[in-house]
Structures are given as C-alpha cells and as structure tokens.
ZATIGU-377215 format. One record per residue: x, y, z of N, C-alpha, C in turn; residue in one letter. Coordinates in steps of 0.2 Angstrom, whole numbers, padded with zeros to 4 digits, always signed. Layout:
<nodes>
XYZXYZXYZA/...
</nodes>
This chain:
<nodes>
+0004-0006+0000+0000+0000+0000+0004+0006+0000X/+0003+0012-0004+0008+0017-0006+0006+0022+0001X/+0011+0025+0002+0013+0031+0008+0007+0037+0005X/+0004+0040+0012-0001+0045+0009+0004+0053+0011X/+0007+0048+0016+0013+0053+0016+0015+0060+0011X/+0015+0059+0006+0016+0062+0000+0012+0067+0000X/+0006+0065+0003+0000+0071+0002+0001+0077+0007X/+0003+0073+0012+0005+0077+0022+0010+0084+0017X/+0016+0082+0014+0021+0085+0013+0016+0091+0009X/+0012+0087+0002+0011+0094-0002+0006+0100+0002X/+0003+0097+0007+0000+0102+0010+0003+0108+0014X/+0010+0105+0016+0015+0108+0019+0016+0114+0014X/+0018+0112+0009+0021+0116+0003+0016+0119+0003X/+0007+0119+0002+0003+0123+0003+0005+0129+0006X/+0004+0126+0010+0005+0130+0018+0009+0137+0016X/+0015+0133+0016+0022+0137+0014+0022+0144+0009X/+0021+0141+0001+0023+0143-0004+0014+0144-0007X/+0011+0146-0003+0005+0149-0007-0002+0152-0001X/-0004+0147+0005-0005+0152+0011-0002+0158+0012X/+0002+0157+0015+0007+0162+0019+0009+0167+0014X/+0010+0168+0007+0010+0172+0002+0006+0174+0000X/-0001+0172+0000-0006+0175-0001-0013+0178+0004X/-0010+0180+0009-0015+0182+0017-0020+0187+0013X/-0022+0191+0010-0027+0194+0007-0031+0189+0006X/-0030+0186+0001-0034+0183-0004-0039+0177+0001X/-0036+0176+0006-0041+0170+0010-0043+0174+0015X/-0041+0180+0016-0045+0183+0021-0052+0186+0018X/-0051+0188+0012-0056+0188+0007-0062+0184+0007X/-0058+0179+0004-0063+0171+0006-0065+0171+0012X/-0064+0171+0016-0065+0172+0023-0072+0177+0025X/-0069+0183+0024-0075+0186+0026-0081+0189+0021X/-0080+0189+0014-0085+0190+0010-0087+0183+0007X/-0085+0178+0009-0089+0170+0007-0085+0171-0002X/-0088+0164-0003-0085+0161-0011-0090+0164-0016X/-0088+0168-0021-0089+0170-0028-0088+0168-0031X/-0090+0160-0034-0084+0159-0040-0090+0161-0045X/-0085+0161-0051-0088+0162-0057-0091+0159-0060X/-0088+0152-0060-0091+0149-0066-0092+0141-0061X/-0097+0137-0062-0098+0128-0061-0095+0125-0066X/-0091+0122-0064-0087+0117-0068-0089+0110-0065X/-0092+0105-0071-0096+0099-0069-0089+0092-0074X/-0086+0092-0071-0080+0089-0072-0080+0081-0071X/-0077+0078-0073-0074+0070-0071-0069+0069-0065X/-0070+0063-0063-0066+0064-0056-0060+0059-0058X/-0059+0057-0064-0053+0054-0068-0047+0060-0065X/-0042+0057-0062-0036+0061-0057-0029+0063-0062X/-0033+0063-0068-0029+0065-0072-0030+0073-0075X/-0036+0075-0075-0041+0080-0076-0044+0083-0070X/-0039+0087-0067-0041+0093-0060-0043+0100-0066X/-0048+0101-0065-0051+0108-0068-0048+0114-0064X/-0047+0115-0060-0043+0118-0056-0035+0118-0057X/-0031+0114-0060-0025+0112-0063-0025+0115-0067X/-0030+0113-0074-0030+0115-0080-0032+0122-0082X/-0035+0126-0076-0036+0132-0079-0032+0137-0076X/-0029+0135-0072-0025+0139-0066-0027+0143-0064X/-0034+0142-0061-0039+0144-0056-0036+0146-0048X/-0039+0152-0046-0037+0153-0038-0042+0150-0035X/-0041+0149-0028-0048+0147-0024-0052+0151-0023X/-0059+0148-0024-0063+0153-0023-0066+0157-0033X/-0063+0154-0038-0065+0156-0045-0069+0152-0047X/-0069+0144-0047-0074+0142-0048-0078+0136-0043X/-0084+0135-0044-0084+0129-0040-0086+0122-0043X/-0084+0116-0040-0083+0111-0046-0087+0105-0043X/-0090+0100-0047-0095+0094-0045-0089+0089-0050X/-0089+0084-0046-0085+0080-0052-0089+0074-0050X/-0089+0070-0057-0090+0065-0055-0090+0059-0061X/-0092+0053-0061-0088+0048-0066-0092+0049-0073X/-0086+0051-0078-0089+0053-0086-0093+0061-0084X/-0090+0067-0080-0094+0072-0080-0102+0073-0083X/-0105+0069-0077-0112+0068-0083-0118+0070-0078X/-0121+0074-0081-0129+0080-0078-0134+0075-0079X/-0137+0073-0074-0146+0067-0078-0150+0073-0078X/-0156+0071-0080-0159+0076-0080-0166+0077-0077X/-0166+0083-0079-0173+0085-0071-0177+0079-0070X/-0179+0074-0074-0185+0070-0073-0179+0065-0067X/-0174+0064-0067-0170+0060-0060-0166+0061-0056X/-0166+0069-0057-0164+0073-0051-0163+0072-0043X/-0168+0068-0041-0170+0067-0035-0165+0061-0035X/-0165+0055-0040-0161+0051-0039-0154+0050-0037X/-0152+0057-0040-0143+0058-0041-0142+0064-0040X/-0147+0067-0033-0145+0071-0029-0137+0075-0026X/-0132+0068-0028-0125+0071-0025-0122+0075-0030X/-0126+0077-0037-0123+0079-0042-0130+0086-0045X/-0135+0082-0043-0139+0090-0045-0141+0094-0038X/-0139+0093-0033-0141+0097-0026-0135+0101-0026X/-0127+0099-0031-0121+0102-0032-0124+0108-0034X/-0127+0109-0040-0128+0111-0046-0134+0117-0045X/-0140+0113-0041-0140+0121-0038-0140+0125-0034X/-0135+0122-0030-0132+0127-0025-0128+0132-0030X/-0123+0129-0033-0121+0135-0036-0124+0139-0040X/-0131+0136-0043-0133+0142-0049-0139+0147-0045X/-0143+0144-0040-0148+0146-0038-0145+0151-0029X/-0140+0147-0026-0137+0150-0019-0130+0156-0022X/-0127+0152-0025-0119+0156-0027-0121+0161-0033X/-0123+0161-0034-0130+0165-0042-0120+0164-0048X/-0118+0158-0050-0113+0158-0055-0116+0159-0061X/-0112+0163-0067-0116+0166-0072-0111+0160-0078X/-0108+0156-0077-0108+0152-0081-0108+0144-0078X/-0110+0140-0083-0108+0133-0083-0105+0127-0088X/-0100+0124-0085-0094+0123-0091-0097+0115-0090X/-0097+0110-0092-0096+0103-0094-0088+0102-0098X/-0085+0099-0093-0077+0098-0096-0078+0090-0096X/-0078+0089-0102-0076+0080-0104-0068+0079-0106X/-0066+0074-0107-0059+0073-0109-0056+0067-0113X/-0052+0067-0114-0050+0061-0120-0048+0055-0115X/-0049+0051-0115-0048+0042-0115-0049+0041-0107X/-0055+0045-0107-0062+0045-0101-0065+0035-0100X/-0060+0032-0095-0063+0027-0093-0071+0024-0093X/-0075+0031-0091-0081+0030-0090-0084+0028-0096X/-0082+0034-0100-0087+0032-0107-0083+0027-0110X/-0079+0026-0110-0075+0018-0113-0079+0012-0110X/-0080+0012-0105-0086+0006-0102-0091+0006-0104X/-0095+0012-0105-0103+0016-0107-0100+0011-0115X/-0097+0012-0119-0094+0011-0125-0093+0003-0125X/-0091-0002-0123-0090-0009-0122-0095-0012-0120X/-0101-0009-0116-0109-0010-0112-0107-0018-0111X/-0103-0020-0107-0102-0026-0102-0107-0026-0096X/-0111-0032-0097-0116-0034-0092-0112-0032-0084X/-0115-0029-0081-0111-0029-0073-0113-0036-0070X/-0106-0036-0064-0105-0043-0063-0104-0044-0057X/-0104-0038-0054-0107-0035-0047-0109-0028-0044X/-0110-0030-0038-0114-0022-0038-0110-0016-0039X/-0102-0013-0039-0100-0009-0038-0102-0008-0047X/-0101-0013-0050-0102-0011-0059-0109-0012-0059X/-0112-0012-0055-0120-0011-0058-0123-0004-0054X/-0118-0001-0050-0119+0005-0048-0115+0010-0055X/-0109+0008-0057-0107+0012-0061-0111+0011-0070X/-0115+0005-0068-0117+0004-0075-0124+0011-0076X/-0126+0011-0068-0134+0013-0069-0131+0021-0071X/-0125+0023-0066-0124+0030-0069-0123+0031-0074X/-0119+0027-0078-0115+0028-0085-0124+0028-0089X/-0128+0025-0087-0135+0026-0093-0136+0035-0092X/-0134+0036-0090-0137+0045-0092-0133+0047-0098X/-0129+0040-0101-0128+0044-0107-0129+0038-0111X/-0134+0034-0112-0134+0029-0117-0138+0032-0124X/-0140+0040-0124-0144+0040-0130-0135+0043-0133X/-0131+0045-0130-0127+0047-0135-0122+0040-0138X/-0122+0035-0135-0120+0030-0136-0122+0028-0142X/-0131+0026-0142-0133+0025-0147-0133+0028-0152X/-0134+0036-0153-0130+0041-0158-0124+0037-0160X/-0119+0036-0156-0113+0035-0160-0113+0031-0165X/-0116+0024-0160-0118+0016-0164-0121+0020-0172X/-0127+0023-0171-0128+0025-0178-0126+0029-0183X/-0123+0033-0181-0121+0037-0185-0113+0036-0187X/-0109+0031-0182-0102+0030-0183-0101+0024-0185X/-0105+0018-0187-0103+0009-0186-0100+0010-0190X/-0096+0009-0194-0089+0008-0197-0083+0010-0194X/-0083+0013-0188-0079+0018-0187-0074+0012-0182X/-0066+0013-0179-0063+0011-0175-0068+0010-0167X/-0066+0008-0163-0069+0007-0156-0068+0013-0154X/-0059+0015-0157-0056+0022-0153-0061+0027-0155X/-0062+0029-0162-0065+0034-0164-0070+0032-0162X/-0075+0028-0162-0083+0030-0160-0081+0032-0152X/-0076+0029-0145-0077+0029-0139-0076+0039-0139X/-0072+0041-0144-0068+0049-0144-0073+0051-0147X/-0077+0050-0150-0084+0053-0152-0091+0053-0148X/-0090+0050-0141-0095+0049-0136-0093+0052-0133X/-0087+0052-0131-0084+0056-0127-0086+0064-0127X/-0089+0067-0134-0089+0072-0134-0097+0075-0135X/-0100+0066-0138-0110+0069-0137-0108+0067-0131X/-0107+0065-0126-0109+0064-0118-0109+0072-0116X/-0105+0076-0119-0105+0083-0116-0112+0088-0119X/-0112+0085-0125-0119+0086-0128-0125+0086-0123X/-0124+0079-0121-0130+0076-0118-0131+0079-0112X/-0125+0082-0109-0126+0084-0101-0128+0092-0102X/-0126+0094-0106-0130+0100-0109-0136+0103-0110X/-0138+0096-0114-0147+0095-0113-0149+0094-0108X/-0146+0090-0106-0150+0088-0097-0150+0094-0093X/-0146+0098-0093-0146+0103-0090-0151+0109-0093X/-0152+0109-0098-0158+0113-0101-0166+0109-0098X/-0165+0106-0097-0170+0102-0093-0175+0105-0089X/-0169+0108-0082-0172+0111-0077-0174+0117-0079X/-0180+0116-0075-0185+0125-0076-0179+0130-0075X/-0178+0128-0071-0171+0136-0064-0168+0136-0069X/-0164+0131-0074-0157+0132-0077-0159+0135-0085X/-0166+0133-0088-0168+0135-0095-0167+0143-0095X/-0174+0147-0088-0175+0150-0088-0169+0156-0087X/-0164+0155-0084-0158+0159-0082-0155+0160-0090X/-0155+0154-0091-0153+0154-0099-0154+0159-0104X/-0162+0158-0106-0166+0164-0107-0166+0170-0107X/-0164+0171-0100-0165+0178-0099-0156+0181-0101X/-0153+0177-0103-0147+0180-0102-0143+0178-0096X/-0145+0174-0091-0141+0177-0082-0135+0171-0085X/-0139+0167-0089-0132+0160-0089-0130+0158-0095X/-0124+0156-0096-0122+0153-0103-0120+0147-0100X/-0120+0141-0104-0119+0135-0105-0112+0135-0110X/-0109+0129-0107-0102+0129-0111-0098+0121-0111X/-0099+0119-0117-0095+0111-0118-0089+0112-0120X/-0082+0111-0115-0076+0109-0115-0075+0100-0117X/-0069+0102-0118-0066+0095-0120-0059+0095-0121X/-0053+0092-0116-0048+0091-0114-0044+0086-0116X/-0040+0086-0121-0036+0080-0127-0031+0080-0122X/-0028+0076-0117-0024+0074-0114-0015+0072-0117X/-0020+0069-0123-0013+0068-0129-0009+0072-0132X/-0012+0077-0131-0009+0085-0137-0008+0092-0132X/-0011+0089-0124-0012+0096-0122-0015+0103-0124X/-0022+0101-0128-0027+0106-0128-0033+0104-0128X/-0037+0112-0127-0042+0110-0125-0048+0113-0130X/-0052+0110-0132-0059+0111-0137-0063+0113-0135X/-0068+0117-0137-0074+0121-0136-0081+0119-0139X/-0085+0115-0135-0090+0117-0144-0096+0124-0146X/-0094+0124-0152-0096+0129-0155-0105+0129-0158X/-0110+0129-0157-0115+0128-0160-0115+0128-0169X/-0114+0135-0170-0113+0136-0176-0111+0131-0180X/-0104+0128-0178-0099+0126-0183-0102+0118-0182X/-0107+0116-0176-0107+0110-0174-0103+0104-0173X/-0096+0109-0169-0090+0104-0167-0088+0106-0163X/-0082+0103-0159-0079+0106-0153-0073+0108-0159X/-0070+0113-0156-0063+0118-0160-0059+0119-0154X/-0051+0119-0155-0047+0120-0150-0048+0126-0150X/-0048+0129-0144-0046+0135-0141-0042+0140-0144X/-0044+0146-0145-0036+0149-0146-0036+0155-0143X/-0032+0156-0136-0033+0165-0133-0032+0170-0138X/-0036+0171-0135-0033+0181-0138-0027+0183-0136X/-0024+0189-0138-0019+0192-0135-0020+0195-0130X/-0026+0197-0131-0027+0199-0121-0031+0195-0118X/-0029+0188-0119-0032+0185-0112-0037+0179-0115X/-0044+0184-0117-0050+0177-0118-0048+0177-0123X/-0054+0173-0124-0055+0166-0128-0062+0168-0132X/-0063+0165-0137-0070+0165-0141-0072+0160-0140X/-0079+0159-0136-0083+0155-0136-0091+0156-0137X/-0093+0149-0138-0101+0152-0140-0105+0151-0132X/-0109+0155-0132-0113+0156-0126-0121+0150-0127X/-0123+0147-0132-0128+0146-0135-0128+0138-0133X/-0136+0137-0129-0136+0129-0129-0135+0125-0135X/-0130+0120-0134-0128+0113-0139-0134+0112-0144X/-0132+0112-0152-0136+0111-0158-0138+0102-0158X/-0139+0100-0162-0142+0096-0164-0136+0089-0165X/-0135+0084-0160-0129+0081-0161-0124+0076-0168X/-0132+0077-0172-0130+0074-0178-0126+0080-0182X/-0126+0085-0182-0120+0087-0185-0114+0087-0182X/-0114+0086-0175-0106+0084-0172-0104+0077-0179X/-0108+0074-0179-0107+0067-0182-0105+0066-0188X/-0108+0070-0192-0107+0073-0199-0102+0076-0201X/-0098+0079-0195-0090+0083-0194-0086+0077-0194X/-0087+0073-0189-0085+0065-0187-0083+0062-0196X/-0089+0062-0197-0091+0058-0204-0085+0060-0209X/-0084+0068-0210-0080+0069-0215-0073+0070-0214X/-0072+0072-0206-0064+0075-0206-0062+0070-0200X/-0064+0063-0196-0062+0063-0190-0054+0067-0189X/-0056+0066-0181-0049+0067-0179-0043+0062-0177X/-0036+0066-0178-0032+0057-0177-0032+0055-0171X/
</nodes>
C-alpha cells in the first residue's frame, strides 16, 4: 500500500509557498464568502483537475466531479442528488453566471458506457446505472459512426456525452430559464490529454474547436445551448480526428 505521506508533505508546501504568500486573498474568502464564477461539472478521472487545468485561484470556480462528468436530467434529479443538489447550490445560492461541462480524452467512464459489459457485481452495476445517463449518446454514436474504429466512435461519445449533459441541464425549469433571460451561458469543453489542448463546442460550426486565446487574455466561445448532435457526427463523418 503506497505512503499517503506524500500528500501530508504537499500540504505543507501549501501552507508554505502559497497560504502564507497570499494572506489577502483568503482573508477575502473568509469574510465575503466564495464567488466563483463559473460551475465546472468535471470527471473525477485524477488526471483531469479543472482547477490544474485552468489555473484557477480558490474561490474562481466551484466544481461537481463525478464519473464521465455527466448531468441526468430533471425528470432523475432526485435520484442523483450528490450531483444535481451540487448544481443548484451553485446556480440558484452562489448565483454563478456560467456553466462549463469539461469531458476529456480516453475517459474510462465512457470507454465502459462504450463496451456496455453486463455488470457482474454491484459496484459495476452501480457504475453501469450512472453511466445510462448517457446511453442516447452511445446509441447516436452506434448509428451514426458503425464503421468507425472502437477508438473513434469511444472519442466521439466522449464528446456527445457533453452534448447530452447539456441538454440535461436545459431540462431544469431554474437552469432553462436563467438561460433565457441572459443570467447564464452554458459551455461544452473537452480536454485532449494527448496533445495538451483543450476544445470548445461551437453551435454554429457544430463541433468542438481548440481553443485559441486572444492576446489579451479570452478566448472566443459560444454562449448558445448545444445544436443538434447529428451534426457533431457529420464533422466526425468527413474529417475525424487522429
């Protein structure tokens, strides 16, 4: 069994080289409570810290992780509580003006959602029943991709899954109408672990696009709920990715 040891130490370093440097900023935190900006609804694959990846301070965003970053939707809400009770505390207590869904490349979750291996005890039939909150994008894939490698259709699901948690999330009355009015943007990331970048999706162009900042800073992305997933497929169809 490996030494957790290693953790005691980076806390120290915490402590050290970023506490004790930065006494404003958590006195901050402290007595005006957390602001973050944006929900970030993440995978808890330990390779994929959203707070790593954006070089977030404490207290910028607040995060739900959980396996294949996946949103059910209102009609099961109640079921999967430890994920939609996250979700409105940030949008409806914390009032955050954005919500991201970051999926990521060779995401174990949707590799299983992908192989649909009958479970063969309860912990796999507890991860079976959560990974169904993405079986229509599965199916999309099946249909729109059968010719395709395992790799490509699983890197193709990986990217309707974010579709799907998108929708789901349009589901909720709270979260449509925010939308509506303006108070919230929705936003599908997608993190290539292989090449070190990260993708967007676009409505318009009906695909995720890498990133590419500005010179001062942001980024161009679409604020608009996810298009119709068959033209993700259609991109797929004519140019996959390698």
């Amino acid at each position: 069994m490996s030494d957790v040891n290693i953790f005691l130490k980076g806390f120290r370093r915490f402590q050290h080289h970023y506490f004790d440097r930065n006494p404003e900023l958590f006195d901050r935190l402290i007595t005006e409570g957390q602001r973050p900006r944006a929900l970030v609804v993440a995978c808890c694959d330990s390779r994929c810290d959203p707070g790593v990846l954006t070089d977030s301070a404490p207290g910028d965003m607040f995060v739900v992780r959980n396996v294949a970053n996946l949103v059910p939707p209102h009609i099961q809400a109640a079921s999967y509580a430890g994920t939609t009770s996250a979700i409105a505390f940030a949008i409806c207590n914390l009032g955050v003006e954005h919500v991201i869904v970051m999926g990521h490349a060779r995401c174990g979750g949707i590799r299983a959602l992908m192989e649909n291996k009958s479970p063969g005890c309860d912990e796999e039939q507890l991860i079976a029943k959560w990974l169904g909150i993405a079986a229509d994008a599965r199916q999309q894939v099946l249909k729109e991709l059968p010719d395709k490698s395992h790799e490509i259709q699983t890197r193709a699901c990986e990217q309707a899954s974010i579709l799907k948690s998108l929708e789901n999330l349009m589901s909720y009355p709270w979260i449509s109408r925010r939308v509506d009015e303006g108070k919230l943007a929705l936003h599908g990331w997608y993190f290539d672990m292989g090449n070190g970048t990260l993708m967007q999706y676009h409505s318009e162009a009906g695909e995720f696009l890498v990133v590419e900042p500005h010179p001062e800073g942001s980024a161009e992305h679409s604020e608009e709920p996810p298009g119709q997933p068959q033209r993700l497929f259609e991109n797929w169809e004519s140019s996959p990715p390698p």
